[in-house]
C-alpha positions as CSV (number, residue, x, y, z in Angstrom):
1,X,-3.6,16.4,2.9
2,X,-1.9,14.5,5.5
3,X,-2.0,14.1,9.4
4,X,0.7,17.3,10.8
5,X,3.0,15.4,12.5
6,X,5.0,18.0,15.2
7,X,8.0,15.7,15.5
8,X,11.7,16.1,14.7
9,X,13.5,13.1,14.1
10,X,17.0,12.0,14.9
11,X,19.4,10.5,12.8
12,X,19.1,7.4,14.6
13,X,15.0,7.5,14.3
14,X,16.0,8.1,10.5
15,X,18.3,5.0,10.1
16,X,15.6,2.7,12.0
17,X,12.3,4.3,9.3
18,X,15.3,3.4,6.6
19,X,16.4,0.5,7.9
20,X,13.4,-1.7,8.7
21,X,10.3,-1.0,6.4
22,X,10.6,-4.6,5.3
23,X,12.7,-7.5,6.2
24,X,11.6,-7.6,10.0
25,X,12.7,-11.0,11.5
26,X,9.7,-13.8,12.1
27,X,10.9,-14.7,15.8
28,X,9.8,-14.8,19.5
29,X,12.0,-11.7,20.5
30,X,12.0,-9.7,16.9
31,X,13.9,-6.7,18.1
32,X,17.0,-8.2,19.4
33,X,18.3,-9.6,16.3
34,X,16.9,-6.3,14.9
35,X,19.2,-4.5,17.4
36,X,22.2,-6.3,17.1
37,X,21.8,-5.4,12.8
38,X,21.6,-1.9,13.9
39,X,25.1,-2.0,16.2
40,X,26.8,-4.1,13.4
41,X,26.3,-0.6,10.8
42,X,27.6,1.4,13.6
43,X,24.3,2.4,15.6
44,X,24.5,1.7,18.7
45,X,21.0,0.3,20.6
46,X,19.9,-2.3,22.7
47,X,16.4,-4.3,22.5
48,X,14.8,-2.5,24.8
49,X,15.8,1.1,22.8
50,X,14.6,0.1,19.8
51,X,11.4,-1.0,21.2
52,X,11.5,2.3,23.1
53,X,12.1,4.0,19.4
54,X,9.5,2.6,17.4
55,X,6.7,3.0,19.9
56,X,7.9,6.9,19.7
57,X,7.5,7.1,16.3
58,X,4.5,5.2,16.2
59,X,2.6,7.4,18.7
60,X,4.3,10.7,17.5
61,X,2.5,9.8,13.8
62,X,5.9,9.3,11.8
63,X,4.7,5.8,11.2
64,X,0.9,4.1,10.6
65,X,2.0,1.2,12.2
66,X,4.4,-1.2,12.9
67,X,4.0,-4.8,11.4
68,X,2.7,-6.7,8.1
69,X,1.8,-5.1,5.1
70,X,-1.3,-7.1,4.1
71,X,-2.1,-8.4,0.5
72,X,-5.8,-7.8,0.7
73,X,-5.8,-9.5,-2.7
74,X,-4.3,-12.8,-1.5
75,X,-6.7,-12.7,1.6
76,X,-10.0,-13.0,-0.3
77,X,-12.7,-10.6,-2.4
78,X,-11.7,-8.0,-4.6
79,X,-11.0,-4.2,-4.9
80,X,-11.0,-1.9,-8.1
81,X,-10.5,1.4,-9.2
82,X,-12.8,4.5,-10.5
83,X,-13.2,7.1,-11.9
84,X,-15.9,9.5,-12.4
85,X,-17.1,13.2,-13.2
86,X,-18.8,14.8,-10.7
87,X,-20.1,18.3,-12.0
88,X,-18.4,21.3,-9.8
89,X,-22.1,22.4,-8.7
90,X,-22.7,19.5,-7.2
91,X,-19.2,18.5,-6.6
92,X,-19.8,17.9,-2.9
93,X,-23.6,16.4,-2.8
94,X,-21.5,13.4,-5.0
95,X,-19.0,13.1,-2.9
96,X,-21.5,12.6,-0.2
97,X,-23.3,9.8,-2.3
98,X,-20.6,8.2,-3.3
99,X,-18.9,7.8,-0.4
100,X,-22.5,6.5,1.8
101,X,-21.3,3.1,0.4
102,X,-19.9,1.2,2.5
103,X,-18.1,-0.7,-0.4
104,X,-16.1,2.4,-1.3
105,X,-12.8,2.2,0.9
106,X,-10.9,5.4,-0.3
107,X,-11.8,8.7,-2.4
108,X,-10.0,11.3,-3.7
109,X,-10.1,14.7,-5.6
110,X,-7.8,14.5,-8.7
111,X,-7.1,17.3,-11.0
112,X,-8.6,16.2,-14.4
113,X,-10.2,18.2,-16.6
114,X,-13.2,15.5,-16.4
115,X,-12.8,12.6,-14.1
116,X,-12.0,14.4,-11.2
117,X,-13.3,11.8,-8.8
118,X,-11.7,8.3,-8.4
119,X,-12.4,5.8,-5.3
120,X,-12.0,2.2,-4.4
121,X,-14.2,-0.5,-4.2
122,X,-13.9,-3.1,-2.1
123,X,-16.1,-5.9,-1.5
124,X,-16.1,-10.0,-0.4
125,X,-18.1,-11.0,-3.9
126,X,-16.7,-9.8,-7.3
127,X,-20.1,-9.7,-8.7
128,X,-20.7,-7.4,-6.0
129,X,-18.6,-4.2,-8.0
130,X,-21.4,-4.2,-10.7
131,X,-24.0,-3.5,-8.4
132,X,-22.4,-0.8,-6.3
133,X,-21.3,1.0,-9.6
134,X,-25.0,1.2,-11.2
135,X,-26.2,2.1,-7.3
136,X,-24.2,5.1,-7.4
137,X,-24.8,5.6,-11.3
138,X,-28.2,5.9,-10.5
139,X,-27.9,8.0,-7.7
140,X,-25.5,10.6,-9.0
141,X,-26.8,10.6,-12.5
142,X,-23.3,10.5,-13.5
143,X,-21.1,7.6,-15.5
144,X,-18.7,5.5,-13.4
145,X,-15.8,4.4,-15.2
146,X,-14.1,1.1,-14.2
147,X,-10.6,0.4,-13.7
148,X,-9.9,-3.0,-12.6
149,X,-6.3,-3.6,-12.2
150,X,-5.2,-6.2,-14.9
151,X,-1.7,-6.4,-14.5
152,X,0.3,-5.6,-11.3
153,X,4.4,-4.4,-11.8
154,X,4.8,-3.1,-8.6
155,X,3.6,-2.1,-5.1
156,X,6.4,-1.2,-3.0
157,X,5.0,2.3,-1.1
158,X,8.6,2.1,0.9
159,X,9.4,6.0,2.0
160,X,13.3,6.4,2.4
161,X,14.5,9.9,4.3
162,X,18.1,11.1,4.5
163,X,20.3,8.9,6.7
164,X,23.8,7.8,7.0
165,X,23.4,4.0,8.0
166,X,25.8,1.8,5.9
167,X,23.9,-0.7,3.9
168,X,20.6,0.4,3.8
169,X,17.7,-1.4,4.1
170,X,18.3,-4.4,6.6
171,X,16.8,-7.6,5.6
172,X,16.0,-10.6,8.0
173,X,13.8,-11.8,6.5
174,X,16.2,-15.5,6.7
175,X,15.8,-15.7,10.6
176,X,13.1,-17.9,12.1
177,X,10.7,-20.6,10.2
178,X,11.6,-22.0,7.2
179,X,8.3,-22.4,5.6
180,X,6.7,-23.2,2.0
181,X,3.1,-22.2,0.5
182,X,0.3,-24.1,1.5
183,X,-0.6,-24.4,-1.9
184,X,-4.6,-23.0,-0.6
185,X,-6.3,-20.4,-1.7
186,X,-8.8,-20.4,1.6
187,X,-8.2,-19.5,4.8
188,X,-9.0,-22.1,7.8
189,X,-11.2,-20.0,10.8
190,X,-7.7,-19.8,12.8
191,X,-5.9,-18.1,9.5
192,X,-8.7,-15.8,9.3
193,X,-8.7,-14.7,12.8
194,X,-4.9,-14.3,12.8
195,X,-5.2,-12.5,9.8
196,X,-7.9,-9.8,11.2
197,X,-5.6,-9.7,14.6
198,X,-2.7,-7.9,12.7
199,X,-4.1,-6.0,9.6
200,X,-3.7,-3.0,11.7
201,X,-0.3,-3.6,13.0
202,X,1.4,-4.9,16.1
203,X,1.6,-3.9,19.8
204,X,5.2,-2.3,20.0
205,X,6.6,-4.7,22.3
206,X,9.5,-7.0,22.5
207,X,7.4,-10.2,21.6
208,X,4.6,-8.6,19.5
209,X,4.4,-12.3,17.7
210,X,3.3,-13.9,21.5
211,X,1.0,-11.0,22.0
212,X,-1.0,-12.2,18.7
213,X,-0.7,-15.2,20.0
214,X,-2.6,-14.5,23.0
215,X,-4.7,-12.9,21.3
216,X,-6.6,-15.1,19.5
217,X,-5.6,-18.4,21.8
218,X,-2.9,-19.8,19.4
219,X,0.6,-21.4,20.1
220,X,3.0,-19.3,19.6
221,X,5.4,-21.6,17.2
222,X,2.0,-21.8,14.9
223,X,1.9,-18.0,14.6
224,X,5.6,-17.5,13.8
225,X,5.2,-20.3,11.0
226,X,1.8,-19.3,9.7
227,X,3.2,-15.3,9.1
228,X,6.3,-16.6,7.3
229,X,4.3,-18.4,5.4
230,X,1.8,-15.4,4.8
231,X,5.4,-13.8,3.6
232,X,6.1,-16.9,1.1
233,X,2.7,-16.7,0.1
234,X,2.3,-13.3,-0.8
235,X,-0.7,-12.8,1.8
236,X,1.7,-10.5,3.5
237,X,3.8,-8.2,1.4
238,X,6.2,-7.1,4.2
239,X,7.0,-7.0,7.5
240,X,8.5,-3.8,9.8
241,X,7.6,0.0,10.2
242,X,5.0,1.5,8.3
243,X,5.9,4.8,7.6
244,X,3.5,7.8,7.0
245,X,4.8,9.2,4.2
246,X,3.6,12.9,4.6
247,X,5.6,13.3,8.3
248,X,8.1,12.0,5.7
249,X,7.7,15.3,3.5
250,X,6.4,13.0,0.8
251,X,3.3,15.4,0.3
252,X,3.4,15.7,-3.3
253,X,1.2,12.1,-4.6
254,X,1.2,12.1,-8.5
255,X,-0.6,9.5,-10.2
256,X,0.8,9.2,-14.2
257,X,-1.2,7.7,-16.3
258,X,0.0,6.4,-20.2
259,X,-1.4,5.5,-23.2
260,X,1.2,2.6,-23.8
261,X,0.8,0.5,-27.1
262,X,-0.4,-2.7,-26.1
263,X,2.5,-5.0,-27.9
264,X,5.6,-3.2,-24.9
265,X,3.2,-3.1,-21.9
266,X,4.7,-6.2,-20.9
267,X,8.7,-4.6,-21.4
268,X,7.5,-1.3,-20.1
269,X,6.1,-2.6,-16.8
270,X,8.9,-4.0,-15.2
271,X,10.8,-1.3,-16.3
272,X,8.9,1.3,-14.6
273,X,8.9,-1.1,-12.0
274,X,12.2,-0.9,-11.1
275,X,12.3,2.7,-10.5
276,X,12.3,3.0,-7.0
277,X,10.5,6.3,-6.4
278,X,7.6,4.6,-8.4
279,X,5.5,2.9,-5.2
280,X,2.3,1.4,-7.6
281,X,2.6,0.6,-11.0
282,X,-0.4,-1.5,-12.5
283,X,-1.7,-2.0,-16.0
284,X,-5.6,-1.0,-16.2
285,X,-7.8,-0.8,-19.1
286,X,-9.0,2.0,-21.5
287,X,-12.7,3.2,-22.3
288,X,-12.7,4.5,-25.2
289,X,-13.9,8.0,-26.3
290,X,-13.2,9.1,-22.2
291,X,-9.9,7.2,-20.5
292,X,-7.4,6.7,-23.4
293,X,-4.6,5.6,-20.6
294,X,-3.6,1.7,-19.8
295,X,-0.9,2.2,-17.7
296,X,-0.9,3.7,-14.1
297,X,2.3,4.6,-12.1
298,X,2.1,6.4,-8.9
299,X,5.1,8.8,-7.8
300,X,5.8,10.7,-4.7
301,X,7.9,13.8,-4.1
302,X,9.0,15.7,-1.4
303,X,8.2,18.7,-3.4
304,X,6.5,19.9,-6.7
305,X,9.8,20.1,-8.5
306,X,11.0,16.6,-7.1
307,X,7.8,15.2,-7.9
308,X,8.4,16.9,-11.5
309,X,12.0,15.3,-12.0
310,X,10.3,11.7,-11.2
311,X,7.5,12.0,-13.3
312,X,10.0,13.3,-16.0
313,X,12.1,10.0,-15.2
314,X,9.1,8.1,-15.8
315,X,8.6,9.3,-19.2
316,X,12.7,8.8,-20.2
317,X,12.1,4.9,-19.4
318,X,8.9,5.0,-21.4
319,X,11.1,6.6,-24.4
320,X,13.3,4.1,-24.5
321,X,10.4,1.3,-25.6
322,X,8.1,3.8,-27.6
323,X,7.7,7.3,-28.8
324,X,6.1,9.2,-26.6
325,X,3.8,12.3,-27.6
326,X,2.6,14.8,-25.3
327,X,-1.1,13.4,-25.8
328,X,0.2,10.0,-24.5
329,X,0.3,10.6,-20.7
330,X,-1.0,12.7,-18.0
331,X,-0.4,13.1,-14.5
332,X,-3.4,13.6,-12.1
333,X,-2.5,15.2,-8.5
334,X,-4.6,14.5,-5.8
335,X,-6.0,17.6,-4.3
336,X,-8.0,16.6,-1.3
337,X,-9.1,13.0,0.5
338,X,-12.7,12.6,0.3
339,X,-12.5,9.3,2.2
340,X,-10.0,7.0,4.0
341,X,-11.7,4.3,5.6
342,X,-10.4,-0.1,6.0
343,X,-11.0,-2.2,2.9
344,X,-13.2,-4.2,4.9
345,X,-10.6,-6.9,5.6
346,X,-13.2,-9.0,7.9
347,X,-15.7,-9.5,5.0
348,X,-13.5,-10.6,2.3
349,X,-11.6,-13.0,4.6
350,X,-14.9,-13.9,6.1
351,X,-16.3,-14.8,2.7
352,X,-12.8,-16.7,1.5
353,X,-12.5,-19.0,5.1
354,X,-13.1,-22.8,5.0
355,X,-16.6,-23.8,7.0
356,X,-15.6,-24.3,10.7
């Protein structure tokens, strides 16, 4: 389902995917203090190698990007979940439909004996989900069943490969600015711009902060201090080497879904949580008579009987707070990508910026 990536990675490439898919430092020259982490376990590279590395990886496909992980909730608008049937006559003639709105960000093929379509919506105006849903209901002639996320435990998404490096994950997160939240829930023009300069990563370079900088004409020391901030604030989840989890061998994606009595959701979800092959973990609601499931954990395996063990994890934590029957869960492979397009970052932080 994912891109072929035709690369073989080193042990040291594996100890810098392992080491630095959060916790990147917030300073003018990010990769020396990075470096100097790296030498302290035992791995011995300069700056300029570990520049050199991550460019490699970035362009061979082993990562998305390099950079921030942005909280498109915390920027502005609003995305949700659905789920529909599309009949298997007409299977691709919906996809089609569906997937003409601009609104819907990402579509997939999931085995379900029913809802085998689900896609995200994305858009700058809440009210805006409504309309796009009945569009498409009238166009398909086929129910859409919303799935709003009410309750977040968990998005993580971190892919960890075999590696000896001693420690771990490194975290730097303590170098550079020292900065609390604004306490705002808007964006001022220069926030926005800044935001919609590094949704899609960073140039690999040993100051990618000064090349934002230029970028959008900003002082560098207001760049440095606005991203940690971002990072206090929750606008930006993390900070380092996105990793594409397929040239990982993470190609097994099962989403589990459970019917969890209301009165432990609350227990359960941290729970869950706190497994840490479990990347998404959210609390959604039910529709009765079609979608008896309010709880949604997404695993990832590097094969079908890995993937099996975690999802078989999943259910022993869920034992241990209620008794869980076979009619209580399922677990919904994706099968192919209908779509994989932006959430439309630029509209929803257009929409949530302060009048210039």
């Amino acid at each position: 389902m994912g891109r072929v990536v035709d690369y073989e990675m080193d042990s040291t490439d594996r100890a810098i995917v392992n080491a630095f898919q959060g916790g990147f430092p917030v300073v003018a020259r990010p990769f020396d203090p990075a470096a100097a982490a790296l030498r302290d376990r035992g791995i011995d590279l300069t700056e300029a190698d570990l520049v050199e590395r991550v460019r490699h990886l970035d362009e061979e496909g082993v990562l998305t990007r390099f950079g921030p992980l942005i909280n498109a909730q915390e920027i502005g608008g609003t995305a949700t979940l659905v789920a529909m049937h599309a009949p298997e006559d007409r299977f691709e003639a919906v996809a089609e439909q569906v997937n003409a709105h601009r609104e819907v960000a990402h579509n997939y093929e999931r085995e379900h004996p029913h809802l085998n379509m689900w896609f995200v919506v994305s858009v700058a105006d809440s009210d805006r989900v409504e309309e796009v849903l009945a569009e498409i209901e009238a166009e398909t002639g086929q129910p859409t069943y919303n799935l709003p996320k009410q309750q977040e435990f968990r998005v993580e998404a971190k892919f960890y490969v075999d590696a000896a490096i001693e420690g771990g994950e490194i975290d730097l997160t303590g170098l550079g600015p020292n900065e609390e939240p604004s306490g705002r829930t808007t964006l001022t023009p220069q926030e926005r711009d800044l935001v919609l300069e590094i949704q899609d990563g960073f140039e690999v370079t040993a100051t990618p902060y000064a090349d934002v900088a230029e970028a959008i004409g900003a002082d560098l020391d207001w760049v440095l201090s606005t991203i940690r901030r971002f990072e206090r604030e929750g606008k930006i989840r993390r900070i380092g080497v996105i990793p594409n989890h397929y040239a990982l061998g993470y190609t097994e994606n099962g989403m589990t879904v459970w019917n969890v009595p209301d009165d432990v959701v609350d227990e359960v979800g941290p729970e869950v949580a706190s497994l840490d092959f479990v990347t998404h973990c959210y609390e959604r609601p039910r529709h009765e008579g079609v979608w008896p499931y309010n709880f949604f954990a997404m695993t990832h395996g590097r094969s079908e009987e890995e993937s099996q063990q975690r999802i078989q994890q999943v259910r022993e934590k869920m034992a241990e707070f209620w008794d869980v029957d076979e009619d209580d869960w399922d677990s919904l492979f994706s099968t192919r990508i209908l779509k994989k397009t932006g959430i439309r970052m630029a509209e929803r932080a257009a929409a949530n910026t302060e009048s210039e």
